[in-house]
N, C-alpha and C positions, 0 to 999 in steps of 0.2 A: 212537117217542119217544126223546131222545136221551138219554146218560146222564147221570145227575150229576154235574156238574164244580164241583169245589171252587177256593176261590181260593185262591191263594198267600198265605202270609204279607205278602210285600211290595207284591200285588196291593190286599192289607186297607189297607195301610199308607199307598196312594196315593187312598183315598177319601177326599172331600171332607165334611168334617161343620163345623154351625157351633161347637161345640166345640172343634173342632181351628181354626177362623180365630178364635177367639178366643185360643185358647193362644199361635198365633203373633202376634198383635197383641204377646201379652204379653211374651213371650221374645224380641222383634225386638230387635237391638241398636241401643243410643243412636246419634245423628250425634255423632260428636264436633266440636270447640269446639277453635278457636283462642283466641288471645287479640290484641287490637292495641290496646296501653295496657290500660283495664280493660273495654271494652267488647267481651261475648264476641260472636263474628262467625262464626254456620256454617259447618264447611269443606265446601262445598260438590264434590263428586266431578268430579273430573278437574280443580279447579281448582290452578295454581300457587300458592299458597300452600301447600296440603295437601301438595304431593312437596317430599323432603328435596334436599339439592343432590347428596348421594350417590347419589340416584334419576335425579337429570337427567342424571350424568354417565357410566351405565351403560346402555348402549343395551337392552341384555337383563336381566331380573331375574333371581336365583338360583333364583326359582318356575317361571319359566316354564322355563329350561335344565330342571329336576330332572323334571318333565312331559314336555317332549319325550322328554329321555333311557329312561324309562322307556316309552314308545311306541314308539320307534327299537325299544328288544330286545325286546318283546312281538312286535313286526313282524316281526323278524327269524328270533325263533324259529317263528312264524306260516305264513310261507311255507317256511320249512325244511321243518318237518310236513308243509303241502299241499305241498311237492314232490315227498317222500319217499311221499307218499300216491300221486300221478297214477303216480307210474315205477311205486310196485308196481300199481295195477291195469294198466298197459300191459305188462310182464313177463309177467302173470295175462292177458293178451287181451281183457281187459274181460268176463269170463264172468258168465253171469246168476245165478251166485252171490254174485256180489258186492255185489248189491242194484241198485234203481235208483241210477243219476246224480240228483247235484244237480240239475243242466242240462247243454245241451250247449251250446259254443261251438264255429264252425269245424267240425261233425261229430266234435269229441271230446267225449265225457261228461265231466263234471267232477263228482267226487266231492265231501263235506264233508272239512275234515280232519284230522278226528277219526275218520274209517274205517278209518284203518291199522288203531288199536288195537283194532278189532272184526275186522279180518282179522288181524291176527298171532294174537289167540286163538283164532279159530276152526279157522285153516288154514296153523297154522304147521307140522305135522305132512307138510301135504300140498307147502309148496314153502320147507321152512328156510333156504335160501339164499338166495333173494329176501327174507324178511324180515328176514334177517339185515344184507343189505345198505342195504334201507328203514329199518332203524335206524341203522346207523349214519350215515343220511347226513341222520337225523331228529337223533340226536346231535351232528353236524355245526353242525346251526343255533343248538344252544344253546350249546356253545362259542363260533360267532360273536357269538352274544346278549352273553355275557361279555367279549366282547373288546370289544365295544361298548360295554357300559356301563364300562368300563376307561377308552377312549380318551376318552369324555362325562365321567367326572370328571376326566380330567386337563385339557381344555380345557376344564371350567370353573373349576378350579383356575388354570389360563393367564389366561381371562379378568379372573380377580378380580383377577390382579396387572398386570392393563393397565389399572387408573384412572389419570386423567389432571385427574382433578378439582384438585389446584395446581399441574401441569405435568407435561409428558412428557418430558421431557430423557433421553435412555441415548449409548450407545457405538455407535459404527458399527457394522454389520455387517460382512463381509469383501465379500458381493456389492453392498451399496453402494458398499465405497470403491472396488471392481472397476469398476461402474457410472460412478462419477468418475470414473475415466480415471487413476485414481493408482498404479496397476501397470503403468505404458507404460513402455518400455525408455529410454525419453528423456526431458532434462528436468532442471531443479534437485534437488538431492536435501533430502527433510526428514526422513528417519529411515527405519525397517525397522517392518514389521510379519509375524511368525513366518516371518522366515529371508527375506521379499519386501522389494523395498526401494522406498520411498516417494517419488514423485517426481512433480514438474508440470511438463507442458509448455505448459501455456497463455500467454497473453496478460498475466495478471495479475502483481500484484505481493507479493512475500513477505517479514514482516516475524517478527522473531525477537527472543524475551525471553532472554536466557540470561546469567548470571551470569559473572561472572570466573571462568577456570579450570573453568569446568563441562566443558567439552566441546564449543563452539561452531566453533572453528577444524578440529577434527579429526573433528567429527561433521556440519560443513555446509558451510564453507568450500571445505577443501580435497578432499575428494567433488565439490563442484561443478565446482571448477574441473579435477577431472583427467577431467571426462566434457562437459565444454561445448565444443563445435567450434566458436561463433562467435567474437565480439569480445569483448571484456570489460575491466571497468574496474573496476580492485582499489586499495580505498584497504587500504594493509597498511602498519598501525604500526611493526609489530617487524619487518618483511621477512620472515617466518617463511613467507606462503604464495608469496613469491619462491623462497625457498631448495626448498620442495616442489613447486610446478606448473609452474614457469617451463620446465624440463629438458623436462619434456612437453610443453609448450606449445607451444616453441620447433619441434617436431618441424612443425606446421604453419600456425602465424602466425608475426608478429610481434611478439616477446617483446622490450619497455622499457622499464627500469628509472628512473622520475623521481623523484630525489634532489636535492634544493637543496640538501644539504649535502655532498655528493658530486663532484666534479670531471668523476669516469667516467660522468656520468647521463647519461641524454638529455636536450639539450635545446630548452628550447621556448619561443619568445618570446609573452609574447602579441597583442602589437601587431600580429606581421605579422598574425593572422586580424582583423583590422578592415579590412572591405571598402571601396574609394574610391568616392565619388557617394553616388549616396543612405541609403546605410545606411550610412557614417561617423561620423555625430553619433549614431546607435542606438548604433552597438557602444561608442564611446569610449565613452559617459555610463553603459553596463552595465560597461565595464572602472573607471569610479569611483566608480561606487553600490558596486563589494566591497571599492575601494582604502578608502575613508575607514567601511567599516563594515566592519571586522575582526571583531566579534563576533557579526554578524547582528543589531542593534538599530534596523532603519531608522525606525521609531516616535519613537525617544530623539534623533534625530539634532538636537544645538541648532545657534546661530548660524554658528560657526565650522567646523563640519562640512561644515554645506549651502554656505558661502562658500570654502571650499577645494575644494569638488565642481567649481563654476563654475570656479574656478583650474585644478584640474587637467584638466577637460575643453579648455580652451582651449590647454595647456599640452602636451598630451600631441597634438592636433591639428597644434602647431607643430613639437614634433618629426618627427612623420613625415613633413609638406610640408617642411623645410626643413634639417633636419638629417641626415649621412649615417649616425649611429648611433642606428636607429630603435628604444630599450628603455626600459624604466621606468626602467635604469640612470643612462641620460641623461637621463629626464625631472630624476630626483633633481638631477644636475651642473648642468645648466639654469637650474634654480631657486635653485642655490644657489652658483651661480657665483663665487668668491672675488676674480674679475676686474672684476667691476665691480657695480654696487649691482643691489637687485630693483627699483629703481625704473628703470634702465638694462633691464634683461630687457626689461621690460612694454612698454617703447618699442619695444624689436626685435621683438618679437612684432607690434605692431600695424605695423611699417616694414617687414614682411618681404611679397616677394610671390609669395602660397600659389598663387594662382588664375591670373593674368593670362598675357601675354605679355611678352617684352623690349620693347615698343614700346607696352604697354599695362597695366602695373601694378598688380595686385588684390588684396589682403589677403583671406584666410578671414574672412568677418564673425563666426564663432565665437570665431575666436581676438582679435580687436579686439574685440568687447565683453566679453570674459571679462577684458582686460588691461585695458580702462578702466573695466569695474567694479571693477575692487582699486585701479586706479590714481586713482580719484576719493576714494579712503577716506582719515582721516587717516594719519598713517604711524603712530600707534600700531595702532590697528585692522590697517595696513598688516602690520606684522609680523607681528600674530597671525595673519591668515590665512595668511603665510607659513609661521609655524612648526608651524600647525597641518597642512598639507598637508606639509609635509618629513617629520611622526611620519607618518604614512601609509607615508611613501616610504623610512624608515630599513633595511627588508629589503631595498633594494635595492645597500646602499651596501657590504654583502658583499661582497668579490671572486668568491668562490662562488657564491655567487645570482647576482651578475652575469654569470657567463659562462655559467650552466646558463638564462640567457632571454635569452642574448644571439642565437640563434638558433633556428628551426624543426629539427629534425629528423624530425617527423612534425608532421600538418597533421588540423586536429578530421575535414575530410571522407575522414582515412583508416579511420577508426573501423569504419564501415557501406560504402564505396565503396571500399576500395584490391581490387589484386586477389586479396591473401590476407587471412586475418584478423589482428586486429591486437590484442595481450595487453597493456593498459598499466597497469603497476603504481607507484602513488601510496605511495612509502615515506619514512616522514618517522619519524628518532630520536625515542625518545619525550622525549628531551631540548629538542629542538626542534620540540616539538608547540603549541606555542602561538605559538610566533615565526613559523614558517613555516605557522601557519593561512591566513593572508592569501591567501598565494598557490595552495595548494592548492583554496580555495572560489573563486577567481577560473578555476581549470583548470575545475572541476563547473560553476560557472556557465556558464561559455562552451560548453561542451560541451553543457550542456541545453539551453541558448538556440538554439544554430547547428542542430543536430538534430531541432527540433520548428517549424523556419520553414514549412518549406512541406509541404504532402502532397500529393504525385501517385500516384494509385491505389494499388494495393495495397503496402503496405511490404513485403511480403514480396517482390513479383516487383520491386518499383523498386531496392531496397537488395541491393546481395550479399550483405551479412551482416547476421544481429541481432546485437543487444549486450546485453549481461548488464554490470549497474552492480551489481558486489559491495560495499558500501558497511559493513565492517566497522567497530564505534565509529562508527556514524554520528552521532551528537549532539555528537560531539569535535569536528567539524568546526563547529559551529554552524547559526544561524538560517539557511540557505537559504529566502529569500521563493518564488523563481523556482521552486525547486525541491519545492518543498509545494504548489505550483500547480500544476504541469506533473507530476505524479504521476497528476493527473486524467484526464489524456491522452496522457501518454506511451505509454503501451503502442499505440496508433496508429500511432504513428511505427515501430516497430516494434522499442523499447527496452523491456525490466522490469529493475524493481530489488528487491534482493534487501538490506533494510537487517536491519542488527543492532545491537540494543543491550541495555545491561543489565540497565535497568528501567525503567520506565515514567515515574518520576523525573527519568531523563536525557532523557528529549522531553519532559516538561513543562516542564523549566527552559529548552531551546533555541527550544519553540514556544511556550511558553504551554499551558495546560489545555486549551484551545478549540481545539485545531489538527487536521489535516487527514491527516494522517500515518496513523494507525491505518485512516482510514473509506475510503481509498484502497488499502488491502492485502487481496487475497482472500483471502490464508492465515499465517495468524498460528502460531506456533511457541513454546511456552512450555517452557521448562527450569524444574526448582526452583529458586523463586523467596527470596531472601535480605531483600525488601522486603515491606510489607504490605501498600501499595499496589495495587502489580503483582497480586499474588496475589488481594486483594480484588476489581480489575479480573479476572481469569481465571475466579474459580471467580462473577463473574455473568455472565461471557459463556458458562457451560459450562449453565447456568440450574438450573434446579429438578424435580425428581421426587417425584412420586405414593408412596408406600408404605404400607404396609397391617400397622400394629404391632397383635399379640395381648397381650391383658392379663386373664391367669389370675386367681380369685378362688377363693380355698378356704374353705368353713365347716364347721364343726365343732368339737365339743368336742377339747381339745387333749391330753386321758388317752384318748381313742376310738381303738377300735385302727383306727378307717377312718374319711374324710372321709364327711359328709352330702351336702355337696354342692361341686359343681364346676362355675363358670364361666365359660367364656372369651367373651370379648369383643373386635372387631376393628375400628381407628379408621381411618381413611384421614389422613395427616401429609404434611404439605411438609417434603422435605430437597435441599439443593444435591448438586448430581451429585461436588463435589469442596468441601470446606469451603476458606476460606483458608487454615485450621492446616496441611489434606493438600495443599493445592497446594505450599508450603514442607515439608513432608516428603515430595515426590513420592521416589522413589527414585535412586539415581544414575544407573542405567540406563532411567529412563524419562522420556520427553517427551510433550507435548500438544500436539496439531495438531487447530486448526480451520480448517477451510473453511468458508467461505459457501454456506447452502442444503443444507450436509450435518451429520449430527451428527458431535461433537465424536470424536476417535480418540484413543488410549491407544496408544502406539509406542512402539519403543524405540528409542537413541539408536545412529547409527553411530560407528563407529572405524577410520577407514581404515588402520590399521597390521595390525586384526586381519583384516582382508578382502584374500584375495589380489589381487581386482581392481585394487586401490588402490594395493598395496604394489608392485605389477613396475610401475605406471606413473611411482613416484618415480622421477626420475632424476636429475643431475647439475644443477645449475644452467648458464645459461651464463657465460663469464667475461669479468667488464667489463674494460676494459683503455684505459688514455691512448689521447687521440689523439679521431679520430672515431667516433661510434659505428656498432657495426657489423650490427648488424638492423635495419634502417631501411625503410620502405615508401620507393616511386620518389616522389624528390621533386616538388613542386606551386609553379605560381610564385605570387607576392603582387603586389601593388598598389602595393609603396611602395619594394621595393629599386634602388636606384641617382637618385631623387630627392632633391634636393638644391637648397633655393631659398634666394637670400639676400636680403640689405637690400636695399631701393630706397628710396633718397633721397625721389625725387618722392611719395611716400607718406608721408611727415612734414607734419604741421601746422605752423600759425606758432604754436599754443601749444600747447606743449612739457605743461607744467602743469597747464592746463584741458583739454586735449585737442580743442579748437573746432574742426572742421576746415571747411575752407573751401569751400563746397558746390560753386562754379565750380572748385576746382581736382580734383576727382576725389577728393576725401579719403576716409575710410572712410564718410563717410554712403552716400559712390554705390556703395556696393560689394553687391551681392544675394547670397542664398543662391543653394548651387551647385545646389540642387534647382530654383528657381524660374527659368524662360525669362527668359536674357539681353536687356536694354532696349538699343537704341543710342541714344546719344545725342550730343549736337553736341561735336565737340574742338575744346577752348578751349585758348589759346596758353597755353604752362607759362609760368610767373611764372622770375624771374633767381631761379635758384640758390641767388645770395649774399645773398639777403634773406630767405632762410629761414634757419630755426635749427634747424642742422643737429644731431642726435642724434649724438656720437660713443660707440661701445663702453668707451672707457677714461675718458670724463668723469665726473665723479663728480656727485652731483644737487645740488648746493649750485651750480656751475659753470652748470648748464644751466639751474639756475632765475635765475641773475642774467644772464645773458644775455634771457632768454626778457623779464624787466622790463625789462631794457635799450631788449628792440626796441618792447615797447609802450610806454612815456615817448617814443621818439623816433617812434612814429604819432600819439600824441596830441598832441606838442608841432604837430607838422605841422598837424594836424586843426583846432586850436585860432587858429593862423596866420591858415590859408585862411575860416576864420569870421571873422576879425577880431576875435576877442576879446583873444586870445594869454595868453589864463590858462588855463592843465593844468589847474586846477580843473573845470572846465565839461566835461572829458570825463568820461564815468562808466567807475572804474574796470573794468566787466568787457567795455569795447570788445574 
């Protein structure tokens, strides 16, 4: 019989009475009660309503990390033990003193263990070394245990400061911005991060906040320009990044200085890049969409705007077919000829032949409809569009400006194709910053325009060089349409642009709120900002972060020499990564650089004076000097030099006036665009000379209009004859 075994306390403890199911019937705790309005609603377990939003947004709870953690070192001192256990009975040869094995696995016994500590007392005497060493390496594990639960509170410590519940917004890391590509030894420069300097060579476009005087010319500008090997196009107010990059520059492009107020500049006409045949009326009518919108308003453009457009499209066509001084300088003289009336012009324009041959006679039908649509207006209306397209054209009336477009000395396709690269710097006094805007946004214009026509495969293998458009005060320049468009896809061609301006204020006023400027820059560059605007735009693009504020509570009587009690308590808060206040109090040495798809970086600002890199690459500028200029790419021929076409007679109508022309005699009805397949048609005998009414250059228009009534009273006297009425009346005045 066997003996009497008693039960455990906790044995007792686990028997089932109805007593004890009643107890816990009573003791169960309540469900708790939501509320939704007043009607209570059980929270039923594991539904969404019952988890707080703190709950949703914590993948792991605080309970379950403190459970693990405490498993993990349990475990670990666990196996330590049964390690220190197996080596000493292996040491010991596994002797049948040692009791039986747990089991065996593999042919090895496997003790319990907890055996050590029945063999180090019983037979410690007989092998002290061995157990000396089975402790310590039993020791071993509970030092590990501690280190474990060390490392388990500090990541969960870690984890509690990674909610994300109103945002996760932080700082770069250093292997991310590594990961971007933003430590590559090449590239635009946009600041330093500890003692590394910050740089993109990509595709994209970089736009920059930075205040007057902060440190933009000296911390981005001129960095870029003394480490860019390709092309580059520098609008530079003050000349200041002439006076520093040029010397360098010079060393392997070609370095040109374009000054319109300047004699020694290079110069550049823009007419000659207007192509002959089918892209003539393209490029003219882009050379007077910037002539008569000086300020970038094509929106605003009223009557007299849009009707000097037409004037000077026609006008500027005629000089180049027929005049040998093919400039806006001339178009100006042309127009406002002091030799003879504008009503005299508008006749030689339409009498002049653009197209034909000597034995065949053909007006540009551009330029005759542009001159009989002014020329049909009254002559009030007549002046205004006159005098309206001369304000256009008063920058050209310069002697200055005139001679600095009165010729090419580089050609737009040297920019990307010549065969070295080519540095051209846009310097305009800050005196004549608004006078000579005109023609500056007519240089960017054409330049954008001509460079993004066509794309044959890779711009990199088609083009010899990129270009870098360094676009310093860019909003000073105004509303570029073309240009806020072709941002979208420039970088294709194989162009980025690198604008800068001073606050976000100055591209609202040039684009409007709604514009396109910012959503087309991959990396944005913020200086402390002096605007609130700016700075309210930065610290939301920098966004919001998670934080975790504690809020101590003490009670107790306040004569107690000790508190009763102490609670802290810990909220989860939304805070912007940078308030507006600190984006305007950033420091003077620090700037903010984002990139798209990466977080926001905290840098700091370069100084190329303080960098020796920077400083041995300033060099001398080069020196401009009368005459011709002397860095010049090989030059490119044009379309238009040495053409030269004049009047022709047979291309006058018999009304002078009305402009009728006579369909049998070849007038300008028959005359086609030059794009559309020539018609033959039947040659009809020219009418006698002397019964046309002939246009002369120095007649005056009072002269040509009495003539003109002259010849018609003596058709219709005739007309009236051969009817046998022989009363003028009966012919209607607009035979």
């Amino acid at each position: 019989m066997s003996p009497l075994r008693h039960s455990s306390p906790r044995e007792c403890a686990n028997i089932d009475t109805p007593r004890k199911r009643a107890t816990a019937r009573q003791t169960a705790p309540h469900r708790t009660k939501s509320y939704i309005g007043r009607i209570p609603v059980p929270a039923v377990p594991g539904d969404a309503r019952s988890i707080s939003p703190e709950q949703r947004s914590k993948p792991v709870t605080p309970t379950k990390l403190l459970i693990g953690q405490i498993a993990i070192v349990f475990a670990i001192v666990l196996l330590g033990v049964w390690a220190a256990t197996q080596w000493c009975a292996h040491m010991l040869a596994f002797q049948e003193q040692l009791g039986a094995p747990w089991f065996v696995a593999a042919g090895w016994p496997i003790y319990e263990p907890w055996k050590l500590l029945e063999w180090w007392f019983q037979f410690d005497a007989y092998a002290p070394e061995v157990f000396d060493k089975a402790g310590m390496l039993a020791g071993t594990s509970g030092f590990m245990g501690c280190a474990a639960a060390i490392a388990g509170s500090l990541w969960r410590a870690r984890q509690r400061g990674l909610v994300t519940t109103y945002g996760s917004s932080r700082w770069a890391a250093t292997r991310e911005i590594e990961k971007a590509g933003l430590f590559q030894p090449a590239g635009v420069f946009l600041g330093k991060l500890k003692d590394r300097y910050l740089r993109h060579d990509g595709p994209e476009h970089v736009m920059a906040f930075a205040p007057t005087r902060s440190g933009k010319g000296v911390g981005l500008v001129v960095p870029t320009l003394l480490s860019w090997s390709g092309s580059a196009v520098i609008h530079d107010i003050k000349g200041e990044n002439w006076q520093l990059s040029s010397g360098w520059r010079s060393r392997f492009s070609h370095c040109l200085l374009f000054n319109p107020t300047d004699p020694r500049s290079a110069r550049y006409n823009p007419l000659l890049e207007v192509r002959k045949g089918s892209d003539e009326i393209r490029d003219v009518q882009n050379i007077a969409d910037i002539l008569v919108d000086p300020e970038g308003a094509l929106e605003r453009r009223n009557h007299w705007e849009k009707t000097s457009h037409s004037l000077l499209v026609g006008a500027i066509l005629h000089v180049l077919y027929a005049e040998e001084e093919k400039t806006l300088a001339r178009v100006a003289t042309f127009l406002s000829d002091p030799q003879r009336s504008f009503a005299a012009t508008l006749r030689r324009m339409m009498t002049t032949n653009h197209l034909g041959a000597a034995n065949k006679p053909q007006v540009h039908p551009v330029v005759a409809s542009a001159a009989r649509e002014v020329l049909n207006k009254s002559e009030n209306e007549r002046s205004g569009v006159l005098s309206t397209a001369m304000s256009f054209l008063g920058l050209y009336r310069d002697p200055t400006v005139a001679a600095v477009t009165s010729d090419c000395d580089w050609r737009i396709a040297d920019l990307m194709d010549a065969e070295w690269p080519m540095s051209l710097y846009l310097v305009v006094p800050p005196s004549d910053i608004s006078r000579t805007k005109p023609l500056v946004r007519l240089i960017l214009n054409q330049i954008g325009r001509r460079l993004t026509e066509r794309l044959e495969g890779d711009p990199k293998k088609s083009r010899k060089h990129q270009l870098l458009m360094m676009l310093d005060e860019f909003p000073a320049l105004g509303r570029l349409d073309f240009f806020e468009t072709a941002l979208a896809f420039m970088a294709g061609y194989g162009i980025r642009a690198y604008l800068i301006a001073q606050s976000l204020n100055q591209i609202s006023k040039a684009y409007g709120d709604n514009n396109a400027i910012l959503d087309n820059c991959h990396l944005r560059i913020a200086f402390s900002s002096n605007d609130e605007r700016t700075a309210k735009r930065i610290s939301d693009a920098l966004g919001t972060a998670t934080e975790l504020r504690s809020m101590r509570n003490y009670a107790g009587h306040r004569l107690a020499p000790w508190l009763s009690h102490v609670m802290v308590s810990r909220q989860e808060t939304a805070r912007p990564l940078l308030t507006p206040g600190e984006v305007m109090q950033l420091p003077p040495a620090d700037e903010l650089v984002l990139v798209s798809g990466l977080p926001p970086i905290r840098a700091k600002k370069l100084r190329y004076y303080e960098d020796h890199n920077f400083t041995e690459r300033v060099l001398p500028s080069p020196v401009l000097r009368d005459g011709p200029y002397a860095d010049c790419p090989m030059s490119r021929p044009d379309d238009w030099t040495g053409q030269v076409r004049g009047v022709d007679r047979r291309l006058a109508s018999d009304d002078e006036s009305a402009g009728a022309a006579l369909a049998d005699e070849g007038g300008v009805q028959q005359q086609r665009h030059p794009g559309l397949p020539e018609e033959h048609t039947a040659v009809t005998q020219e009418p006698d000379q002397d019964d046309l009414s002939r246009p002369a250059d120095d007649d005056s228009e009072a002269m040509a209009d009495k003539r003109v009534m002259d010849r018609i009273s003596t058709v219709a006297g005739a007309y009236g004859i051969n009817e046998g009425r022989g009363d003028d009346k009966d012919i209607v005045p607009g035979f």
